[in-house]
N, C-alpha and C positions, 0 to 999 in steps of 0.2 A: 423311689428310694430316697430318704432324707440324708441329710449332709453327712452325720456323722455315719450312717450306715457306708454311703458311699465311701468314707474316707477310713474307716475302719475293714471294709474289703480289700481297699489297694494297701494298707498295714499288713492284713491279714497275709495278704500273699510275698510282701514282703520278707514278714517273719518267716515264712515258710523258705524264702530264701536262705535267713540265716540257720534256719536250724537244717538246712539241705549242706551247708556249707561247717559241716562239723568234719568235712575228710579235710580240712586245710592245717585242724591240730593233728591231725594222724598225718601229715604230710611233714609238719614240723617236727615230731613227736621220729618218724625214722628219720628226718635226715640226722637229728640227735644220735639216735642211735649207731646210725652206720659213721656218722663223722668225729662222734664223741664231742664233749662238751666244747674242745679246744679249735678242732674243726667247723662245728656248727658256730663258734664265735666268728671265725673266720669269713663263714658264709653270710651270715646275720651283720654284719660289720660292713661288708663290702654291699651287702644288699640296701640296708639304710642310708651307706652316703651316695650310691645312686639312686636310691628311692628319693634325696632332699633331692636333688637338683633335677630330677624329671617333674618337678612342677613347672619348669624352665619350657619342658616338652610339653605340658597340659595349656602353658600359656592362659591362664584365665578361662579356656574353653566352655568348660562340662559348666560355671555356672550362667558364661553368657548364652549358651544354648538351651539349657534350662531356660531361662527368660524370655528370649526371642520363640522358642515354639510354643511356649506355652500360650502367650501373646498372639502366634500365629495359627495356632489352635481353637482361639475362641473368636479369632474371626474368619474362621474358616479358609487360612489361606496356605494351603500345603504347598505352593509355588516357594512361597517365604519361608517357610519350613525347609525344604530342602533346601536353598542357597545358603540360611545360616548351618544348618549342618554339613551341606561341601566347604564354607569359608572354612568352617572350624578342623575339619581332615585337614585342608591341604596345609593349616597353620602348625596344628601338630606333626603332621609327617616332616615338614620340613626345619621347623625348632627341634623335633627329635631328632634326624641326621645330623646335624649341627651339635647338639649337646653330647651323642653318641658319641662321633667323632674327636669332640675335647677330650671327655671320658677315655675315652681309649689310648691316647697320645699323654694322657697327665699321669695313668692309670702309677708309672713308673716313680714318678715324682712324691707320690699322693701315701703309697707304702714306702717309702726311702722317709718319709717324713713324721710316720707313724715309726719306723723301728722293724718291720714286718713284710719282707720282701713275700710274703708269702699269698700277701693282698692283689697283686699283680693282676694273676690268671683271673680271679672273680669279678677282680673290677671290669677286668675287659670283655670278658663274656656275658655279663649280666648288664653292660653298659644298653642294647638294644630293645631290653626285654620292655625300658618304658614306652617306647613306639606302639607296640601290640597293645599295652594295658590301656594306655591311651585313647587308642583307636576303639576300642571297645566301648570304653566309656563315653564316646563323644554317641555311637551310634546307640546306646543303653538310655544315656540320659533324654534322647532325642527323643524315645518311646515313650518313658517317662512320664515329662512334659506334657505330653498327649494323652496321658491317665492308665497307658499301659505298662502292669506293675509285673505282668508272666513275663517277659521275655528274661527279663533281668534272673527272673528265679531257673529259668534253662539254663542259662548263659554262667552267671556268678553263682547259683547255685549246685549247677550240678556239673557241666562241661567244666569250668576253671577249675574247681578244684579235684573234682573224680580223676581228670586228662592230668593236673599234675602229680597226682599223688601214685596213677600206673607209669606215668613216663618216668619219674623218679624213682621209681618200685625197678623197672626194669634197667635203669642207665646204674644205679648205687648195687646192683648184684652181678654186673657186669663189670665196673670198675669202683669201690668203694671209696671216691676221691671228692673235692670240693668244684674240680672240673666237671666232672662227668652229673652231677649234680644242676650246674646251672648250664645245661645244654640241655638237662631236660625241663629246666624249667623255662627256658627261651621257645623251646617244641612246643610248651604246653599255652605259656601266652598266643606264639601265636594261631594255635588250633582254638583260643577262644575267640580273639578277632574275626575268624571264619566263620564260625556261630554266632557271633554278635549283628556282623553283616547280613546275614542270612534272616534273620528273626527283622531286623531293622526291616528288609526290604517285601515284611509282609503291611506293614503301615506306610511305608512311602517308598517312592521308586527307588532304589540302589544305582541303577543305570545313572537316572537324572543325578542323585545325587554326587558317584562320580565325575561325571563329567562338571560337574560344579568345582569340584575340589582339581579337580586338572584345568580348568579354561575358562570356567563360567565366571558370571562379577562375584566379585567380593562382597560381602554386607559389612558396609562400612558402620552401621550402627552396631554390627555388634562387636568390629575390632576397638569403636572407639569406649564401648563398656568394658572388654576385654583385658586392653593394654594395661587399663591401674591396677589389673586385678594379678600382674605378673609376678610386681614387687611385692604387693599385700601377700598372695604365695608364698613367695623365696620368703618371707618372714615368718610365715603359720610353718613352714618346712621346716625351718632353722629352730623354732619353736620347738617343733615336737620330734626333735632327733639332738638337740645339743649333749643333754643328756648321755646317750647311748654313744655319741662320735666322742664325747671329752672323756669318758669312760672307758674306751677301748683306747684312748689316747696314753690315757695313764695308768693303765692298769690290766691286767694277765686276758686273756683271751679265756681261761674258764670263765673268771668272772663275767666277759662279755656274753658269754653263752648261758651262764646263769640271769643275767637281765634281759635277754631275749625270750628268754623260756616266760619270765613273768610278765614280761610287756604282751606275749602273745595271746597270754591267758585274759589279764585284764584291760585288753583292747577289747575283746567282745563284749565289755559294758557299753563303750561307745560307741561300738557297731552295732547293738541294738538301735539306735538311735537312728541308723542306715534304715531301719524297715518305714521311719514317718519321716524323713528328711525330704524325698519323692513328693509325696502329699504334700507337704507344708509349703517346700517350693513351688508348686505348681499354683497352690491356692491362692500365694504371695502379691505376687505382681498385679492381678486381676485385685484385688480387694484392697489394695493401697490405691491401685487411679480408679475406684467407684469411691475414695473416703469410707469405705466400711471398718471401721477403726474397730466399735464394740463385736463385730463379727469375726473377722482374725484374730483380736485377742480369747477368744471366748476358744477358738479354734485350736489355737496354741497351746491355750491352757489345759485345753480336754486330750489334746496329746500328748503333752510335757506328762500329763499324774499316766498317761496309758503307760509313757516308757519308763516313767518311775517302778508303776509295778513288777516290769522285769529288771528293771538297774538295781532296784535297792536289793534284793536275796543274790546276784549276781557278786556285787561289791560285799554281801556278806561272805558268800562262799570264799571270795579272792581272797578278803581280807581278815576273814575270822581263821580259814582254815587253809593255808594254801601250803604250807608244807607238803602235805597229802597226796594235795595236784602236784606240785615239783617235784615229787618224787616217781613218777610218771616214768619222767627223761631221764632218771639215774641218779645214783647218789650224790654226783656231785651238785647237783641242781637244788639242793632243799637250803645251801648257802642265802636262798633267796626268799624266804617267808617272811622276812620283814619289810622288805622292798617290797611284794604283793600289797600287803596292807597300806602304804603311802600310796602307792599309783592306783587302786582300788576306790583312796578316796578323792584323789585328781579325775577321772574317767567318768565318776559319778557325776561330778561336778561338768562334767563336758558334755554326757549325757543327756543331762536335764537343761542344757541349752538351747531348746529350739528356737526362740522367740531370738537368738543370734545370728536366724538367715536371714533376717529381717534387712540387717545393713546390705549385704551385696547384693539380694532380691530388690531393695529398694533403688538402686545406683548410687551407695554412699559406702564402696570398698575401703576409704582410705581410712574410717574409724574402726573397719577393723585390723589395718597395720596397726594402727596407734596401739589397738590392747595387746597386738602379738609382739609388737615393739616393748612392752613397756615391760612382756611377758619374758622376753630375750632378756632384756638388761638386769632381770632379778636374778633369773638364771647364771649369769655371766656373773655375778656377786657371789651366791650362795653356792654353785658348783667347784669353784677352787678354794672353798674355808670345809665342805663337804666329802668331795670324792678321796682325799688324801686320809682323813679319820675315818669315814663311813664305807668307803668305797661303795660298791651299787648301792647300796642302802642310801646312802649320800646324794647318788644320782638318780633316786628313785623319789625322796623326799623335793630335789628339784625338781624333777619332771613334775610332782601333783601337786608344788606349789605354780609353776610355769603356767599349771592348765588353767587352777581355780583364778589366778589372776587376768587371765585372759577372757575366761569366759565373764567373767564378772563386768569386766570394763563393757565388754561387748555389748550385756545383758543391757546395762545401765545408759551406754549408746542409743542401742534401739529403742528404749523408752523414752529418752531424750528427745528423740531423732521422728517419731509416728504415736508413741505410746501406747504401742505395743507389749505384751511383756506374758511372761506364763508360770508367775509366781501365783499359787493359790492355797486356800487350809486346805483342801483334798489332799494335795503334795504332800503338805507338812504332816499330815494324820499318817502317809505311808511311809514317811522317812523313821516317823516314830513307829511303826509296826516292825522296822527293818533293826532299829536299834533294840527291840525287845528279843525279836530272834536273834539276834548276835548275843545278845547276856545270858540267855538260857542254854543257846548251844556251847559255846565257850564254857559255861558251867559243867556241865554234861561232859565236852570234850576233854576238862581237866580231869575227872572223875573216875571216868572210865579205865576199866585196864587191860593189859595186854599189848600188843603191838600198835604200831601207827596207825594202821590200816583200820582195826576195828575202833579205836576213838574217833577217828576222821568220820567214818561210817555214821558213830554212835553222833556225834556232834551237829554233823550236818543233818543226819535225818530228823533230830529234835528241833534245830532249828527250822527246817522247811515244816514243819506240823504246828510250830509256834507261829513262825509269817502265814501263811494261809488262816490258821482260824482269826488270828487277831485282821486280817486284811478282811473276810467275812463281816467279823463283827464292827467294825471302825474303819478299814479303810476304802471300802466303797459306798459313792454316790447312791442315793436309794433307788433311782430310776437303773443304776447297773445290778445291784443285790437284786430288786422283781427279775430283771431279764434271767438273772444263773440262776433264781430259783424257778423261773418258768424252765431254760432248759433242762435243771436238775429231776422237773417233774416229767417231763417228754419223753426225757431219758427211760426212765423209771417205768414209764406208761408202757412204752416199747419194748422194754425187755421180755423174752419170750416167760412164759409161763409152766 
């Protein structure tokens, strides 16, 4: 099997991941409903400032583990494999207790400081939940690593999200409150932990690797890669929540529930990006200590245009037409179509960063605080001249400036830093295929008449029939156009008669 087949089967089954992982907007989509938009701010609020500071609990983990097994992997040494993945448990179980613990003791302080005693109960219940997510991810990436891309698609794709969306099914019709809510989503992290372990302990011992995490040595190479990578965290975290924390600071809890409805919509631009992250990391480490410099760029580049082709009609949907979707979670939610189109085109821009895992695959973390750093300080400018005129809009145009600046510095790093990079005309031919279906569909979507429903309809479906044939004709490789036209012919050959 050649390279890019191999590295486009472990994509493949990635994607199948995300697209398994579409019950997580039906997950968000009722708790809108049962807690209304003022409630789901609630939850969505207390969930982001313990989602920042449980990087505190990942500790650097998921990408020194990435690193070390992968390394561990191609020299065949699965002894080293499991001691860096018990190091890595016993770091998170124990940073997670400890951060749980502040969490829960501050929980009181933290809503007396917001204005919003009503923060309390969630902070303190959803204070644990990073523990399990954690855990899951240490023993996910570990698979990884090792080129195994199914476990993650049982695990993330179908146990996390299926198990939250029946435990929240069943706790929100039992008591339709903000409590009852994150007790099932605490049930549901940790029923994924259980499956994550499970699946783990078909590639390498569970047993061994427990007792690693309970007694065994420490892998001091990979705490000492680790530690820089705590601070560079708490900054990429602070990065990609100031936004939504300065916004519930200042402003109604609809609104906050209105920028969570869009943030959750056009996160899945960047989460696309989760199906070739796997691949790229694992490829990384190995191809910087052979000096294969034209090989990983070449690598990057042919997956950077792969995730273009689903980012760019994604960022059109978000951002050409998101009223539509907002309207989903209820009337009050379409507040936010113009916040869609800013963060649409931040996400985009985060998306097509791969040749950015380059810095902490390479051991050079601290250039990525620098762009997340430099990404915070803009933010901390433009959010209080912003959220008081714009409000979410305000804090939406911050969040997709925050991204592009960061990702940018980073890009620009890594080329510095290897000269690396996964700029190419392929990219630039689909960005322009993406800007043509947004003018046709937007055309069409003004035109049309009748309710929101049927112009959204009318807009989007014109637009998806304009990206695909111009992506046909202009934006694929010729070696990609023979392969769809051989399977288009296969196809064809096969169908009964």
């Amino acid at each position: 099997m050649s390279e890019s087949k191999r590295e486009a089967h472990g994509i493949g089954i990635n994607l199948l991941t995300l697209l398994a992982q579409a019950a997580l907007p039906a997950f968000h989509v009722q708790l809108a409903r049962f807690l209304h938009d003022s409630g789901y701010g609630v939850y969505t609020w207390s969930n982001t400032f313990v989602d920042m500071f449980s990087l505190l609990t990942l500790f650097g983990m998921d990408q020194a583990v990435a690193r070390h097994v992968a390394l561990a992997y191609a020299e065949k040494d699965d002894r080293g494999a499991v001691v860096a993945t018990g190091t890595a448990l016993r770091v998170v179980l124990l940073s997670g207790l400890l951060i749980s613990g502040a969490l829960f003791f501050a929980a009181p302080f933290v809503a007396a400081r917001q204005g919003k005693p009503e923060l309390i109960t969630p902070l303190r219940l959803l204070a644990v939940t990073p523990i399990f997510y954690h855990a899951t991810t240490i023993f996910l990436v570990a698979t990884q690593a090792r080129g195994v891309m199914t476990y993650n698609f049982w695990v993330r794709g179908l146990v996390q999200p299926l198990g939250l969306l029946a435990l929240t099914s069943l706790a929100l019709r039992r008591s339709p409150t903000v409590a009852a809510a994150c007790l099932a989503v605490g049930a549901g992290m940790a029923l994924t932990t259980v499956a994550a372990a499970y699946f783990y302990s078909r590639q390498l011992s569970l047993a061994d690797t427990l007792r690693a995490a309970a007694r065994g040595p420490v892998d001091r190479a990979l705490l000492h890669l680790a530690v820089p990578l705590v601070a560079v965290n708490l900054i990429w975290s602070l990065q990609g929540r100031i936004d939504a924390l300065l916004l519930g600071h200042y402003r109604s809890t609809a609104e906050m529930g209105a920028y969570a409805a869009c943030v959750l919509y056009v996160t899945s631009i960047s989460q696309l990006r989760g199906a070739f992250d796997p691949v790229v990391c694992a490829a990384i480490p190995a191809a910087l200590q052979k000096g294969d410099i034209a090989g990983l760029t070449a690598t990057i580049q042919r997956q950077t245009r792969w995730v273009a082709l689903g980012a760019v009609p994604l960022a059109v949907l978000f951002g050409g037409f998101g009223g539509g979707l907002l309207s989903v979670f209820g009337h009050g939610f379409e507040r936010g179509a113009y916040a869609m189109m800013a963060l649409s085109l931040g996400h985009l821009v985060n998306a097509l960063s791969l040749a950015a895992y380059v810095i902490p695959m390479s051991g050079n973390p601290r250039f990525g605080a620098i762009a997340a750093g430099l990404s915070v300080g803009l933010q901390a400018v433009l959010l209080p001249l912003l959220l008081p005129r714009l409000g979410l809009t305000g804090a939406a145009i911050s969040g997709a400036a925050g991204l592009v600046t960061a990702q940018t510095f980073q890009m620009v790093f890594a080329y510095r830093l290897t000269r690396v990079h996964g700029m190419s005309v392929g990219l630039a031919r689909i960005g322009l295929c993406g800007v043509g279906a947004l003018a046709v569909g937007r055309q069409v979507y003004g035109m049309v008449p009748g309710p929101l429903a049927a112009r959204f309809f009318g807009g989007v479906g014109v637009a998806g029939v304009v990206y695909l044939a111009l992506i046909v004709a202009f934006g694929l490789e010729p070696a990609e156009r023979e392969r769809l036209l051989q399977l288009a012919l296969r196809l064809v050959r096969r169908r009964p008669r």
